[in-house]
PAZAPA-4460 file (N, C-alpha, C; in steps of 0.05 Angstrom, whole numbers, plus 32768, in hexadecimal, padded with zeros to 4 digits):
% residues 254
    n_x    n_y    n_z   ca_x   ca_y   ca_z    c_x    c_y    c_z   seq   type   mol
   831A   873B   7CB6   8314   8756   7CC0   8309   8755   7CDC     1      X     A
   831D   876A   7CEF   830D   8765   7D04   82ED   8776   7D0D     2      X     A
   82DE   8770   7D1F   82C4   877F   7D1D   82CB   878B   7D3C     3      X     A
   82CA   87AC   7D3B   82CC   87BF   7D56   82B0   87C3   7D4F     4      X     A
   82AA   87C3   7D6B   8294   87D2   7D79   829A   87E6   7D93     5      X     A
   828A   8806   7D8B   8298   881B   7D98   827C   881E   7DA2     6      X     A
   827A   8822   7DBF   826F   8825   7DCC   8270   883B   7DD7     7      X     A
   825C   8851   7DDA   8267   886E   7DE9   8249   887D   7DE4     8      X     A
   8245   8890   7DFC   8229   889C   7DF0   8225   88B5   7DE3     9      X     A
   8249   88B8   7DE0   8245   88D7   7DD3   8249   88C7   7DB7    10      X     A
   8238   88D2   7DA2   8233   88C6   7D80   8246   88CB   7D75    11      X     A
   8250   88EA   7D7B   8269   88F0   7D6B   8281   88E4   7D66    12      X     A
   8286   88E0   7D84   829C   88D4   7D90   829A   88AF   7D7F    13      X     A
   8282   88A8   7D7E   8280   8891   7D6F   8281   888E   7D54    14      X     A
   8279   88A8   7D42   8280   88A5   7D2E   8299   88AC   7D2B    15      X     A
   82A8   88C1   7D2A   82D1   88CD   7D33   82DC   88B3   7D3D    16      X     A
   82CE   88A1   7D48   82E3   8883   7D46   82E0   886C   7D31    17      X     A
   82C5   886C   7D27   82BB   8867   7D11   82D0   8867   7CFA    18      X     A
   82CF   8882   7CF5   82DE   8889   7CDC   82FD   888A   7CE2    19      X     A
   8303   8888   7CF4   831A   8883   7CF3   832A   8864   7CF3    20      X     A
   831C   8855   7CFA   831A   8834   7D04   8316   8824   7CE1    21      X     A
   82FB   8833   7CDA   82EF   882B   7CC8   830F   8825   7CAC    22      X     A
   8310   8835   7C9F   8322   883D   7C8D   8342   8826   7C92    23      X     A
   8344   8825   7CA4   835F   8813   7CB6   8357   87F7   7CB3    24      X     A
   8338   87EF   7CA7   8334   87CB   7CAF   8326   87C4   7CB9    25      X     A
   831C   87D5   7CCF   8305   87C8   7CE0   82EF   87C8   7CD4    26      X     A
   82DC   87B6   7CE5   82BC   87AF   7CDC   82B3   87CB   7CF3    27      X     A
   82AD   87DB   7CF2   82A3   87F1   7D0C   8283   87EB   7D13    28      X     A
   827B   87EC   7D26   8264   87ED   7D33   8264   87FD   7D47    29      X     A
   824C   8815   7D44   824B   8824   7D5D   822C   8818   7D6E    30      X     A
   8230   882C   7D87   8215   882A   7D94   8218   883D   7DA9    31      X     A
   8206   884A   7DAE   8205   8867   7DC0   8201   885F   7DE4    32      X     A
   81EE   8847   7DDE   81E3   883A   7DFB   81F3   881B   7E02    33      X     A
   81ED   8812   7E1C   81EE   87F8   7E22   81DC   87E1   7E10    34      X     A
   81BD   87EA   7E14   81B1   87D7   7DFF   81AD   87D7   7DE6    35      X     A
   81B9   87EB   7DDB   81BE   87DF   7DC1   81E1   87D2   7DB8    36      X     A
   81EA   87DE   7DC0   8206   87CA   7DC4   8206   87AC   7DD1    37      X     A
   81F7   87A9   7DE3   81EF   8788   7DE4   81E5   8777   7DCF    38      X     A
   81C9   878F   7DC1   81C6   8778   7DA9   81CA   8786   7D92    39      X     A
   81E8   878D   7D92   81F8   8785   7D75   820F   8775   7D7F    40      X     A
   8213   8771   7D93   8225   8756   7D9F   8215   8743   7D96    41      X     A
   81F7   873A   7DA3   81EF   8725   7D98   81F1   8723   7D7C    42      X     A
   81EA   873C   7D71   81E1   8731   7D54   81FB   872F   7D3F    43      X     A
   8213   8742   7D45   822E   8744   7D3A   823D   872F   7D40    44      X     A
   824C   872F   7D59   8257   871F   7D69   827C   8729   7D66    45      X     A
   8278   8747   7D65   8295   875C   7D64   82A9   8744   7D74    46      X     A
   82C5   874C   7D6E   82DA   8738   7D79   82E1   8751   7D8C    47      X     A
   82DF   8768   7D8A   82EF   877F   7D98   82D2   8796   7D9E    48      X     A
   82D4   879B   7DBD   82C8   87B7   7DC2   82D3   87CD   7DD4    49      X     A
   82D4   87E3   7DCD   82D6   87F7   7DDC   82BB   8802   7DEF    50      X     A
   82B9   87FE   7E00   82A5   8809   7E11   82B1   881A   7E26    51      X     A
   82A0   8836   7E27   8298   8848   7E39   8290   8842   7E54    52      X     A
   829B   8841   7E71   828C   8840   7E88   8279   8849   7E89    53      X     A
   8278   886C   7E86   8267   887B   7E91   824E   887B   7E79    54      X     A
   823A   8865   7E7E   8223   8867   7E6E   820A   8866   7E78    55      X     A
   81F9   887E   7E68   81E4   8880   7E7A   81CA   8862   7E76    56      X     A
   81BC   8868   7E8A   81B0   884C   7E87   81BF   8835   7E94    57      X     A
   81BF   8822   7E87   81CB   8809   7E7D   81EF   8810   7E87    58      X     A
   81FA   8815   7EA4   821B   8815   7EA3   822C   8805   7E97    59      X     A
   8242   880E   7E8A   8257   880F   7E78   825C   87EA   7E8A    60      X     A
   8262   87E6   7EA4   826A   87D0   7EB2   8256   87BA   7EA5    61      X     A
   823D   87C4   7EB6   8226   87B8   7EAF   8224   87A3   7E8E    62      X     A
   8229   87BA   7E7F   822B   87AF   7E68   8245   8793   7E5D    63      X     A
   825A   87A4   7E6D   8275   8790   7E6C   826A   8772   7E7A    64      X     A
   8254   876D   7E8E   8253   8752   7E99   8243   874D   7E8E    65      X     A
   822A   8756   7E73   821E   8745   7E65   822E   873C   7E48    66      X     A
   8243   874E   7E45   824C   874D   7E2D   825B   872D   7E32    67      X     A
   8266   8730   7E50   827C   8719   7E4D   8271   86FD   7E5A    68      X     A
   8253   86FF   7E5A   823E   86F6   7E64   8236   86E0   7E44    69      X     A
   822F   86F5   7E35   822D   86EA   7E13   8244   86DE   7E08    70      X     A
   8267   86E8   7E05   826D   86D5   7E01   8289   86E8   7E0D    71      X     A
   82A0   86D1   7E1E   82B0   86E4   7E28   82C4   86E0   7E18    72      X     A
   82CA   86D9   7E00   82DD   86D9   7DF8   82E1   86F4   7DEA    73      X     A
   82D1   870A   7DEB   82C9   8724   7DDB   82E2   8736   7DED    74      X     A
   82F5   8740   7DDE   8303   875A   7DF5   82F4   8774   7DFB    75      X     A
   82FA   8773   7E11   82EC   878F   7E14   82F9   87A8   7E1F    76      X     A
   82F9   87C1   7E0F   8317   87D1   7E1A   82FB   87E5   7E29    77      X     A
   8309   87EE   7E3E   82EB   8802   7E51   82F8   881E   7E4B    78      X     A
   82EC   882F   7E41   82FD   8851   7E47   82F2   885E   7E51    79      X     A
   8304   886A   7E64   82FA   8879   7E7C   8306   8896   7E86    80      X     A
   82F2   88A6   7E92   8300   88C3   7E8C   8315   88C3   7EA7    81      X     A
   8314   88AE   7EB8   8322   88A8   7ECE   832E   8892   7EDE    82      X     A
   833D   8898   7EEC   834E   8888   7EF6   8348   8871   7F16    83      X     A
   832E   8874   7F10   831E   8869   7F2D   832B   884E   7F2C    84      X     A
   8337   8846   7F46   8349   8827   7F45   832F   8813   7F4E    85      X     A
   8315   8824   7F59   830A   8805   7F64   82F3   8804   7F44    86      X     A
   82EA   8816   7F39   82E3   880F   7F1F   82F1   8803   7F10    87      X     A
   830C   8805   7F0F   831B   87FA   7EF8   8312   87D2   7F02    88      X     A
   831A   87DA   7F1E   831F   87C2   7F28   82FC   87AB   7F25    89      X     A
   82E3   87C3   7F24   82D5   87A4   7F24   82D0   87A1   7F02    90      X     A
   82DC   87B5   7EF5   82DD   87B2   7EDB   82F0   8796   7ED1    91      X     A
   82FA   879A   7EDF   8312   8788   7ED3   8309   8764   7EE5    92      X     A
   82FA   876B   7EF6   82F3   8749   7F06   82D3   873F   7EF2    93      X     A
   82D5   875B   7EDE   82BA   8751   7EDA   82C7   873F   7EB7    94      X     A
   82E6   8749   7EB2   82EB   8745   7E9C   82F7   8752   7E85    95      X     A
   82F6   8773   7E92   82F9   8786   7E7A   8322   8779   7E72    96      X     A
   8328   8781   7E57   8342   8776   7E54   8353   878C   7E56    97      X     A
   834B   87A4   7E53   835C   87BC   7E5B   834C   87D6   7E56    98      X     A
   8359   87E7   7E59   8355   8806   7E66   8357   881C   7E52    99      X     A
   834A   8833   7E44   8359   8847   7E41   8344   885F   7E4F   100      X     A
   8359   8876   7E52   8353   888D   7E62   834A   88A1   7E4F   101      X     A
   832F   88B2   7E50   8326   88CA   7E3F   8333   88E1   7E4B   102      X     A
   8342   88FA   7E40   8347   88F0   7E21   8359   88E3   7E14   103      X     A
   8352   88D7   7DFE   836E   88C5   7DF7   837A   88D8   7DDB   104      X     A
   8395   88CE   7DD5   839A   88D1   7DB8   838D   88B8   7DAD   105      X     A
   838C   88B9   7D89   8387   88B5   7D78   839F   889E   7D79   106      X     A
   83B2   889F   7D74   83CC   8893   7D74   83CF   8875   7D8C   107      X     A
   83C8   8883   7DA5   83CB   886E   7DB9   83B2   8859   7DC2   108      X     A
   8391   8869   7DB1   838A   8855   7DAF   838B   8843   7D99   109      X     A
   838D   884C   7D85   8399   883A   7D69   83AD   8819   7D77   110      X     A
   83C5   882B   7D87   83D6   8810   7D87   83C2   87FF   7DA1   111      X     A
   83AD   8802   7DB7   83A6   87FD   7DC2   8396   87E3   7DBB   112      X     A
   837E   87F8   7DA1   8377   87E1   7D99   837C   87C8   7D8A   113      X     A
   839D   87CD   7D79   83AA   87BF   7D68   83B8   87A8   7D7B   114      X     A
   83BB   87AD   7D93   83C3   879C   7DB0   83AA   8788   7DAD   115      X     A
   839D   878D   7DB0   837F   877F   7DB5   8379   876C   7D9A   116      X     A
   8380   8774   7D82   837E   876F   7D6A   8387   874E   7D66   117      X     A
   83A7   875D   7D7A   83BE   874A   7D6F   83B5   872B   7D85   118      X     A
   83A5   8730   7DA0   839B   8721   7DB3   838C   870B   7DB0   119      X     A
   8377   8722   7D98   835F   8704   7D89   8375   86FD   7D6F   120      X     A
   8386   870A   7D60   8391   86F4   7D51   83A5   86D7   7D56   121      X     A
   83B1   86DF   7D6B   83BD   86C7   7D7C   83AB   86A9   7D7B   122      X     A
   838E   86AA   7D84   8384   8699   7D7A   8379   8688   7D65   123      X     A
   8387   869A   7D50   8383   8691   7D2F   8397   8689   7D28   124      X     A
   83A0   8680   7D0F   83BD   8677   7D05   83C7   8693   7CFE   125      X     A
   83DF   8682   7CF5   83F0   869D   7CF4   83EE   86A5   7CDC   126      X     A
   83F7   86BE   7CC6   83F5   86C6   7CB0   8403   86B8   7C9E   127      X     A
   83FD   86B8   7C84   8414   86AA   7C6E   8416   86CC   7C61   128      X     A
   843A   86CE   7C5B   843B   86E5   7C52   8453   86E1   7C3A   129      X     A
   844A   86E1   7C1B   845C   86E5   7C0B   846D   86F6   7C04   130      X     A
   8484   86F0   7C04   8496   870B   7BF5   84A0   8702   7BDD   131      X     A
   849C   8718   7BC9   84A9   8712   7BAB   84AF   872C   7BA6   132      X     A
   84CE   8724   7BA1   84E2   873C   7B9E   84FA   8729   7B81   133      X     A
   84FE   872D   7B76   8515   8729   7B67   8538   872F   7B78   134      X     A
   8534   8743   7B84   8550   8741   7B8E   8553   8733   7BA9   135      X     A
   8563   871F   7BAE   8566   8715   7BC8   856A   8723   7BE0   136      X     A
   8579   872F   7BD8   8578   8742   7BF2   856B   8746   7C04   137      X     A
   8555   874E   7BEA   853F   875F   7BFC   852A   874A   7C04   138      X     A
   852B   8734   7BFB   851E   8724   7C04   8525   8718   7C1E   139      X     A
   8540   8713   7C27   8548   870F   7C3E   8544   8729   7C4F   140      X     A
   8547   873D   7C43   853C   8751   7C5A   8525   8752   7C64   141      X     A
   851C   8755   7C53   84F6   874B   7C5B   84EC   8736   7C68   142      X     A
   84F5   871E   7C6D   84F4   8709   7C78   8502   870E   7C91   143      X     A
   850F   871D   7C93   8521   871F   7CB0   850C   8727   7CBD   144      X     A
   8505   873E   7CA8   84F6   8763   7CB7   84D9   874A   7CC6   145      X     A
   84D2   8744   7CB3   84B4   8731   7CBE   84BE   871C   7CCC   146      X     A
   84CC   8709   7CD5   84D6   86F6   7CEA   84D9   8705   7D04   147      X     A
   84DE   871A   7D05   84E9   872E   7D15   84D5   8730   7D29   148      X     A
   84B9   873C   7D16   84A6   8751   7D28   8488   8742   7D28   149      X     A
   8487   8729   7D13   8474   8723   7D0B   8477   8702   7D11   150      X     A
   8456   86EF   7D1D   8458   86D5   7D1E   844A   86D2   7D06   151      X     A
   8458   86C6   7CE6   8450   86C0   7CD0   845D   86A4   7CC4   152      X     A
   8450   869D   7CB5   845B   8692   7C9F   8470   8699   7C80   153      X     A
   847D   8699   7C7D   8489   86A8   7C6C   8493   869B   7C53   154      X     A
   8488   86A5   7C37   8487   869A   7C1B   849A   86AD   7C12   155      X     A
   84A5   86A6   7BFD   84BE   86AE   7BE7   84B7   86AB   7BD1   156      X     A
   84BC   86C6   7BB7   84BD   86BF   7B99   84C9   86CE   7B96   157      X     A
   84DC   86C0   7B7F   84F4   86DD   7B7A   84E6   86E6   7B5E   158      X     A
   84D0   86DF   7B4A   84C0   86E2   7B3B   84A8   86DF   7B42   159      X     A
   849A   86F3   7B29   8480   86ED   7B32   846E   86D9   7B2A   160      X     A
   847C   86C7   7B13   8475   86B2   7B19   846E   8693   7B23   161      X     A
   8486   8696   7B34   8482   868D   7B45   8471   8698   7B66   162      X     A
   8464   86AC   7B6D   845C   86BC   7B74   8438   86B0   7B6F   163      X     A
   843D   86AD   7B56   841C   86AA   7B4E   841A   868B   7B54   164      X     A
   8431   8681   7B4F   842A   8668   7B57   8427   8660   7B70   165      X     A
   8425   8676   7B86   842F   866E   7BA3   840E   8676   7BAC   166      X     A
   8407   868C   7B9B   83EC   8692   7BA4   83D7   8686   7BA0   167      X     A
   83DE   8673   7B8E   83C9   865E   7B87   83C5   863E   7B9B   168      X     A
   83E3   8645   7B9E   83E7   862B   7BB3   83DF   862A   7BCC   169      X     A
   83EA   8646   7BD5   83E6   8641   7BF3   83D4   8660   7BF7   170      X     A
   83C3   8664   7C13   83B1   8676   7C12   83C4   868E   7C22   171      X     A
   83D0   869E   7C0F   83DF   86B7   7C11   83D3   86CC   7C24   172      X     A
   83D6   86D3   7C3E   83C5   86EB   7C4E   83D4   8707   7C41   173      X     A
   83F1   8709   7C3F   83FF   8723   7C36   8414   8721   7C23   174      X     A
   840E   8738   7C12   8426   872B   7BF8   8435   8741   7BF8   175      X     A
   8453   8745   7BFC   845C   875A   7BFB   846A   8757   7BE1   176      X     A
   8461   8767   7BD2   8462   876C   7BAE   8473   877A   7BA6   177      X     A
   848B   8774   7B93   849D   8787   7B86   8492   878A   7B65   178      X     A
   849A   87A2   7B5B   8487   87A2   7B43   8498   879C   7B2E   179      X     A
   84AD   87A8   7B2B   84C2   87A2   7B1C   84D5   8789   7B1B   180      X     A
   84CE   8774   7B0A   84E2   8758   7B0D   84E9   8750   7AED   181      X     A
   84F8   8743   7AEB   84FE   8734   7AD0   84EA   872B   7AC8   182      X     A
   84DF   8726   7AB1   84CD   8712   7AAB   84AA   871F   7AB0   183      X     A
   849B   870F   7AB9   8486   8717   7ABE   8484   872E   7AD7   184      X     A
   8473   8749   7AD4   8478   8757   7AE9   8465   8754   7B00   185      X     A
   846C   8762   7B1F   845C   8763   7B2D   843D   8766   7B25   186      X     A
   843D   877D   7B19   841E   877E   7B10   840E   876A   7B0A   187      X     A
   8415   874F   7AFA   840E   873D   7AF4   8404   872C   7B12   188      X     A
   8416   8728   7B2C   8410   8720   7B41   83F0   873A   7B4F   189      X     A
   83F0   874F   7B54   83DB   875A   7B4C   83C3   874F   7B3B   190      X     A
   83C1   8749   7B2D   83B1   8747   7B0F   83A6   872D   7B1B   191      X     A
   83B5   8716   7B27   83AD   8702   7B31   839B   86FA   7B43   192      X     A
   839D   8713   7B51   838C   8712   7B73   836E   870D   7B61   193      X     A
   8364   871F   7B4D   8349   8714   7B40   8339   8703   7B45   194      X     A
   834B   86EA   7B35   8351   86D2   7B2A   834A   86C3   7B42   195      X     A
   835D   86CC   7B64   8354   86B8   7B71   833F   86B9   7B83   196      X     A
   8339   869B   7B8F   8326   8697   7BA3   831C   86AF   7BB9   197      X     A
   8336   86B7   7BC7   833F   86C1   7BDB   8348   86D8   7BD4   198      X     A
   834A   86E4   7BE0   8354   870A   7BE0   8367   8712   7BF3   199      X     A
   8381   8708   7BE3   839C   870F   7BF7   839E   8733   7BFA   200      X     A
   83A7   873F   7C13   83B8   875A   7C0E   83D2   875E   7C0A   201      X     A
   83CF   8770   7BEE   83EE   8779   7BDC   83F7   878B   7BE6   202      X     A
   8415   878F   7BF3   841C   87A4   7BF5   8431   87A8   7BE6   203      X     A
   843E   87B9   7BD4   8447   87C0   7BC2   845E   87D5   7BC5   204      X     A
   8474   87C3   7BC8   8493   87CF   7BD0   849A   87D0   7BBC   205      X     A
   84AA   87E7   7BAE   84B4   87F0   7B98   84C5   8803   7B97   206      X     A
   84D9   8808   7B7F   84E2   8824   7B7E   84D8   882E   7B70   207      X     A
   84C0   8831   7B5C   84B0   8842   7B4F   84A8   8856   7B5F   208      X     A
   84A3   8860   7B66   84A6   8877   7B81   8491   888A   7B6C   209      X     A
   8478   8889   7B68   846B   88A7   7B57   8444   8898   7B61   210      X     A
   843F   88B4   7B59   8418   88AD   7B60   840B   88A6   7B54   211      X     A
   8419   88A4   7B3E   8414   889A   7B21   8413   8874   7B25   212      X     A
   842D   8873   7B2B   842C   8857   7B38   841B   884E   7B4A   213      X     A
   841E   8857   7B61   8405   8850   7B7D   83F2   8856   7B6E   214      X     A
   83E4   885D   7B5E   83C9   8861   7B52   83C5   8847   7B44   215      X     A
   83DD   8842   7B3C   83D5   8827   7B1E   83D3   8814   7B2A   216      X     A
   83E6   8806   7B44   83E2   87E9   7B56   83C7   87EC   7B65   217      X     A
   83BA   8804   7B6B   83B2   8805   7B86   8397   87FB   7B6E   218      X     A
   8397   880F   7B57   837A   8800   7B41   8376   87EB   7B38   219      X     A
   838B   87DB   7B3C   8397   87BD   7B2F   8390   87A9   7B47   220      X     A
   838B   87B3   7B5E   838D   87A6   7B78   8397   87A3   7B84   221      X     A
   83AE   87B7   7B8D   83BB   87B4   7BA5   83B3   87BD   7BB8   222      X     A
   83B8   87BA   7BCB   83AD   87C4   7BF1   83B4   87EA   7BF3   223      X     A
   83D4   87E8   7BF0   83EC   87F7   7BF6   83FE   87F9   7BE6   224      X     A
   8412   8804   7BEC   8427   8813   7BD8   8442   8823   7BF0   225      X     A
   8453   8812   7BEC   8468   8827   7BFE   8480   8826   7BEB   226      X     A
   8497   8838   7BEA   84AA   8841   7BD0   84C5   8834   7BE0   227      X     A
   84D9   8823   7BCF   84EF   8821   7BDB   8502   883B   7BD9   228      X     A
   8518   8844   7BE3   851C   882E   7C00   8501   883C   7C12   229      X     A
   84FB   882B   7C26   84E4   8834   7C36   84E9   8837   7C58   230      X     A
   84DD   8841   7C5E   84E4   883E   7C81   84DB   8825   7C89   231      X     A
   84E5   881C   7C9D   84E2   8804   7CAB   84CB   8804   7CBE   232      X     A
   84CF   881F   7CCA   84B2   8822   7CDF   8496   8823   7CCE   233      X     A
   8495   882D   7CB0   8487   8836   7CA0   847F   881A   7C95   234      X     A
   848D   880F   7C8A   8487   87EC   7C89   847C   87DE   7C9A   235      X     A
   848A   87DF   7CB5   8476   87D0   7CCF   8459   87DA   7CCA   236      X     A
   8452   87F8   7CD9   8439   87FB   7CD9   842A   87F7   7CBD   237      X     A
   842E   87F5   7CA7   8429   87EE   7C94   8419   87C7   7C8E   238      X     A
   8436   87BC   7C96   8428   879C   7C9C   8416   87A0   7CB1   239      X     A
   841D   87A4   7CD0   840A   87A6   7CE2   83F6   87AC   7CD9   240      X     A
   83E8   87BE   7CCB   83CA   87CC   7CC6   83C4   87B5   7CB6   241      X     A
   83CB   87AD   7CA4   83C6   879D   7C95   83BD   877F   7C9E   242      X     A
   83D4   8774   7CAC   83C9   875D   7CC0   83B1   8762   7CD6   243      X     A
   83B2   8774   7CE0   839D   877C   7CEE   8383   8781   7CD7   244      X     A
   8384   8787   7CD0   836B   878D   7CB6   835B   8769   7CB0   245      X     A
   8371   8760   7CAE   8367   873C   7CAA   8368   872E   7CC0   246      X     A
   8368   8736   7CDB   8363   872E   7CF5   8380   8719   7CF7   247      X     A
   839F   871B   7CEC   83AA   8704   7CEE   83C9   871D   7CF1   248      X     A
   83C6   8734   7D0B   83D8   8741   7D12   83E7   872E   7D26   249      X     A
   83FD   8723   7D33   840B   8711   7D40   8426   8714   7D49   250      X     A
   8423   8736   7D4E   8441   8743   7D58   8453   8726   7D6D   251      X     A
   8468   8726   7D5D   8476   8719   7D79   8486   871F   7D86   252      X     A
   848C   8705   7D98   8486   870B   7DBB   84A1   870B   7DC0   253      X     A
   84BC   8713   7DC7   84D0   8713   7DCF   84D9   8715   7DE5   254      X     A
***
């Protein structure tokens, strides 16, 4: 999980990113001022912050050359209600890693910070991501779909028991789950996560398509729930949030 820290001195504005951040994966930390955002750097040690220029006291800059002072491997995104090139500019000699302009959408900072996300996961390994599907097909499709867009590892079960045996073996980050198979069913791969060490995320591709369903995996332990056939863009942002949620998002580079 990654840890944001939102920096800004309007409260509102810190909680309305809060709750929106929060729910998606993040660890959220606010702070209204410069010094108290310094020491929940010390005392947290957030991988990601959004900071405000314009702060009273303690300036938004100011704060960016102790933050990257403490440790610079921390990103720091600055938002600003303007387009000043020589602020941007000692912002950026001081370290900041990029920019957004007030006001923003909701939308554009989402992928902004999911940019930033994917920056500190580069320095981690890459994801292990199982798929267990009974029909081949779709198993090669899914393997394409994730080779495609994603730097992972990629596991196969065309059952789920073999599935359970994969989760025991190797440390699973995303399981993309079919519910319906011969033999033992998905649910059972569910039922397992318990059992283990570790706490993989299930996402749960199916044609059961009802709320009735998404109610029963999601109580059983799944993450998610999407209905075949499914959209493709709806699947991306889907893994993405998800990888991002466990700090091991790794869009690739083409």
């Amino acid at each position: 999980m990654i840890k944001l820290l939102i920096v800004d001195d309007e409260k509102g504005l810190c909680e309305y990113l809060k709750e929106f951040f929060a729910p998606r994966g993040y660890e959220v930390l606010t702070a209204t001022d410069g010094e108290t955002a310094l020491s929940l750097i010390k005392k947290q040690s957030p991988e990601l912050v959004l900071l405000d220029i314009n702060m009273p006291k303690t300036s938004g800059l100011e704060v960016l050359r102790q933050i990257k002072q403490l440790n610079s491997s921390i990103k720091v995104i600055m938002v600003t209600v303007s387009d000043d090139e020589d602020t941007k500019q000692k912002a950026t000699e001081l370290g900041a890693n990029g920019f957004i302009k007030k006001p923003f959408t909701i939308d554009y900072l989402e992928d902004v910070v999911i940019l930033k996300v994917s920056e500190i996961a580069r320095e981690k390994e890459s994801p292990k991501i199982l798929i267990v599907d009974d029909e081949d097909q779709m198993r090669r499709t899914l393997k394409s779909f994730l080779s495609e867009r994603f730097e992972c590892d990629i596991f196969e079960a065309a059952n789920a028991k073999k599935a359970i045996e994969l989760l025991k073996k190797e440390r699973i980050d995303l399981v993309l789950l079919d519910i319906k198979m011969p033999g033992i069913s998905g649910m059972e791969v569910i039922k397992e996560k318990k059992k283990l060490a570790y706490k993989p995320e299930i996402l749960v591709i199916t044609k059961f398509d009802s709320s009735e369903v998404a109610h029963k995996v999601i109580e059983e332990g799944a993450t998610d729930y999407i209905p075949k056939p499914f959209s493709l863009r709806v699947l991306n942002i889907k893994i993405r949030d998800l990888l991002a949620k466990i700090g091991k998002y790794k869009p690739r580079v083409t």
